[in-house]
N, C-alpha and C positions, 0 to 999 in steps of 0.2 A: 687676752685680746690677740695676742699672736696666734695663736690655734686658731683663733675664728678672723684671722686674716690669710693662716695659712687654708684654711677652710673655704673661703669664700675666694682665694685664687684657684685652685683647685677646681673649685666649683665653675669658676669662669675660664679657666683652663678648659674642664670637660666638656664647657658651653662651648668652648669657641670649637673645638673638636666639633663637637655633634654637630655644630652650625655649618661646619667647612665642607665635613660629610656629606651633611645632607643637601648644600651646594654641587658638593663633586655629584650626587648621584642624579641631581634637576641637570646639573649640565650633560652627562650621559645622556639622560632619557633627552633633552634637548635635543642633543646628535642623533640619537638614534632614531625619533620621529622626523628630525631633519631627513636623514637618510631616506627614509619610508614615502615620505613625502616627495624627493627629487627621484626615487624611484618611480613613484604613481606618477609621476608628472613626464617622463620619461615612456610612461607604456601611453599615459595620455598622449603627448603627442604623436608617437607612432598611430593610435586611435585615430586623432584628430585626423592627421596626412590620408588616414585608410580614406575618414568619411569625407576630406576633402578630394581624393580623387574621385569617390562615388559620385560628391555630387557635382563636378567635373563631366565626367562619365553623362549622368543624366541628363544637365544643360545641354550639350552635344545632342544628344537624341532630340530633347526638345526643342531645340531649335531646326534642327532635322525638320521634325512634324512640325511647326509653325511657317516651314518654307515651302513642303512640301503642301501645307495647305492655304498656303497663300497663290502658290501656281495651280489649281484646282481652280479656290477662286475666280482668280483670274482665267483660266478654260473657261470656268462655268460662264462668266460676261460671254464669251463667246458665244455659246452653247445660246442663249436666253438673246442673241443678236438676231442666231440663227434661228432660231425659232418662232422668234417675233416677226422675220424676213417671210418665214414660210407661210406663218399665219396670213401676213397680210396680202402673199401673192398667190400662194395656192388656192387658199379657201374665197371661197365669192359667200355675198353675202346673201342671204332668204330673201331678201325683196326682190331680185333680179338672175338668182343662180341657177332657179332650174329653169329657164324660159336657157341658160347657156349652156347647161350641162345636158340638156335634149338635143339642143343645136350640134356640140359636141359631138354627141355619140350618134347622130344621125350622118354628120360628116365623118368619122371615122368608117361608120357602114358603108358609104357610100363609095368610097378610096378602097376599102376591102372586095368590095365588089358582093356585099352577103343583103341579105332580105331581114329586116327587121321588124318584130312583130310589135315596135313602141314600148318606149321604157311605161316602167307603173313605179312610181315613187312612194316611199314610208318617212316620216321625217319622225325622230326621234330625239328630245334634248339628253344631252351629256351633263350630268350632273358638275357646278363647280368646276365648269372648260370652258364657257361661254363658247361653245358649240353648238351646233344639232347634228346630226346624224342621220344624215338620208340614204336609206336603202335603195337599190335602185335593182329591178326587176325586167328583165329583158331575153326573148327570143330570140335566135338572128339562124337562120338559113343559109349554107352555101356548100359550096365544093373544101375541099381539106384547107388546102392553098391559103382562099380568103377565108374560111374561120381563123388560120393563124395569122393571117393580116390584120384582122381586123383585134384579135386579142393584142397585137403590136404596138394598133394606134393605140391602144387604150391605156400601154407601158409609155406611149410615149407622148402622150398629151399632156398639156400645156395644167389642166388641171388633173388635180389628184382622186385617184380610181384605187380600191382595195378589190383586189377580186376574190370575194369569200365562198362561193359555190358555182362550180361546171359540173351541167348533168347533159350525159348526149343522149338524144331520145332513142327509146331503147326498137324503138319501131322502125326503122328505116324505110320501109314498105310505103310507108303512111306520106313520106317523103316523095318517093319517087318507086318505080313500080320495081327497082330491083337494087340490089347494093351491088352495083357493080364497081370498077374501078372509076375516079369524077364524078362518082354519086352523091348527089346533096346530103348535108349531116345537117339537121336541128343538135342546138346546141344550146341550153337557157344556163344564164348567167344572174349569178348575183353577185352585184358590185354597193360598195358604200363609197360614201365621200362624203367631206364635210362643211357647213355653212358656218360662218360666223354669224351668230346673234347678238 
């Protein structure tokens, strides 16, 4: 029974060995994924810091563009003041505009001192503007002078005038019997403007 006491210390001897060992080598690897780990955690943060100034960085811009489009906005109320101001003082409306826009431009003639051979109107809807679109077709006769007076009043009246075609008749003769210097020019205009509907 001695032998198999000294046997079985032994045995528990080499146990506790093996046992201690293989403690020692769990606490190694322990430390040594400890280490791995405060490493990664160590580049992680430097990571983190990058991506935290990135999105640092980006906030900044975007708030940039949300200030930047908040004062646009805010232009555009203007813009859409201005517009609506224009609407409702430039344009006359079809029930009553062309009986003003004749009036108009037969007074302009008249201060230019040129012969007009009466407007001819086209009215045309603009799709989606609650507009119309009136052409306006007109001869007017004079000396140099008042054709440019009279193209004047037309920049400087009270309603609004696009002037889309000046043709000067190519015949002067048919005017007056020579082109001399103060010789009458024909001069046909086409002008738009617009109605509210």
């Amino acid at each position: 029974m001695v032998r198999d006491d000294l046997t079985m210390n032994m045995s528990w001897q080499l146990l506790k060995q093996v046992i201690i060992a293989a403690l020692v080598v769990l606490l190694v690897a322990d430390l040594g994924l400890l280490y791995v780990r405060w490493e990664n955690s160590r580049e992680n943060e430097a990571a983190m810091r990058a991506e935290r100034d990135r999105l640092e960085l980006t906030a900044k811009a975007l708030k940039g563009d949300v200030a930047r489009a908040q004062r646009i906005r805010e232009s555009m109320s203007g813009v859409t003041k201005e517009y609506d101001a224009f609407y409702k003082t430039d344009f006359e409306s079809t029930s009553d505009g062309y009986s003003k826009i004749e009036a108009d431009l037969d007074a302009i003639a008249v201060k230019a001192s040129v012969k007009s051979s009466g407007a001819a109107f086209e009215q045309k809807e603009v799709k989606g503007r609650g507009v119309e679109e009136i052409r306006i077709s007109d001869t007017v006769e004079g000396d140099y002078s008042s054709i440019i007076k009279f193209i004047s009043g037309l920049e400087q009246s009270r309603y609004f005038y696009l002037l889309s075609e000046l043709k000067l008749d190519s015949d002067l003769s048919a005017v007056q019997g020579s082109a001399s210097p103060g010789a009458l020019i024909r001069l046909h205009l086409e002008l738009r403007t617009y109605f509210k509907s």
